[in-house]
C-alpha positions, 0 to 999 in steps of 0.5 A: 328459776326465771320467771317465764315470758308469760309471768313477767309485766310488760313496762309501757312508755309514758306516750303508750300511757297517755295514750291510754288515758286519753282514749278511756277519757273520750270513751267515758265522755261519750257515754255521759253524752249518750246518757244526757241525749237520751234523757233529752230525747225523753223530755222531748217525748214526754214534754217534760223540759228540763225534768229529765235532762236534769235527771240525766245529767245527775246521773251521768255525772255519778256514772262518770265518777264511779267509772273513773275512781274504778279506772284509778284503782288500777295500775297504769305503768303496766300493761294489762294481761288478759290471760291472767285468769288462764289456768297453769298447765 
């Protein structure tokens, strides 16, 4: 018997791949950059320079490892399936 239409893994070319990589790269630097602006923002409130920015920076450079080895683990020459959890009928 066949696999249906639903089972089957959808190849993606290598520019659908790079595109993909690209796009959770930027995402992933513009969340560091927001953590390191508001930690900025704080020093500048609490009058503090450079405590909290270092801080901040410290952790976005944590965030961004811990995002990117989660982002590795995941097959790339495939495309996502969003409706994997659905139950069978």
């Amino acid at each position: 018997m066949p696999d249906s239409e639903e089972d089957r893994e959808i190849p993606l070319s290598p520019l659908a791949i790079g595109y993909m990589w690209s796009t959770r790269i930027i995402t992933l630097s513009v969340e560091m950059g927001l953590i390191v602006l508001a930690f900025h923002w704080l020093d500048r409130k609490l009058n503090t320079v450079p405590l909290f920015i270092i801080v901040g920076s410290l952790l976005a450079v944590v965030f961004f490892i811990v995002q990117i080895t989660a982002m590795t683990k995941k097959p790339v020459g495939r495309a996502d399936r969003d409706d994997t959890d659905r139950p069978s009928p």
